[in-house]
C-alpha positions, 0 to 999 in steps of 0.5 A, a space after each residue: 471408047 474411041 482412040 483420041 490423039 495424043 500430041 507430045 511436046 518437043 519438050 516433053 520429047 526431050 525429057 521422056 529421051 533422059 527417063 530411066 526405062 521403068 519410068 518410060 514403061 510406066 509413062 507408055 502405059 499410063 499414056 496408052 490407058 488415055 488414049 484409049 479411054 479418058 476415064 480409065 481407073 489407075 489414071 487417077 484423074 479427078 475434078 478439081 474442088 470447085 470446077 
């Protein structure tokens, strides 16, 4: 799979500064898991019924 770009919010900036460290780790690994491959498995991503 092909890197895509990830633009973050000036909002989602601000809230990420205020995230205890775990939660930044885990968000940091869940985002590199994206970026890298959209389907990846503990991203836990899924159609919505009907769509």
């Amino acid at each position: 799979m092909t890197n895509i770009e990830i633009i973050l919010t000036e909002t989602l900036r601000e809230d990420y500064r205020l995230l205890p460290k775990p939660a930044k780790k885990k968000f940091d690994k869940q985002l590199g898991f994206l970026a890298q491959n959209t389907k990846h498995p503990s991203l836990k991503i899924h159609r919505i019924k009907d769509h």
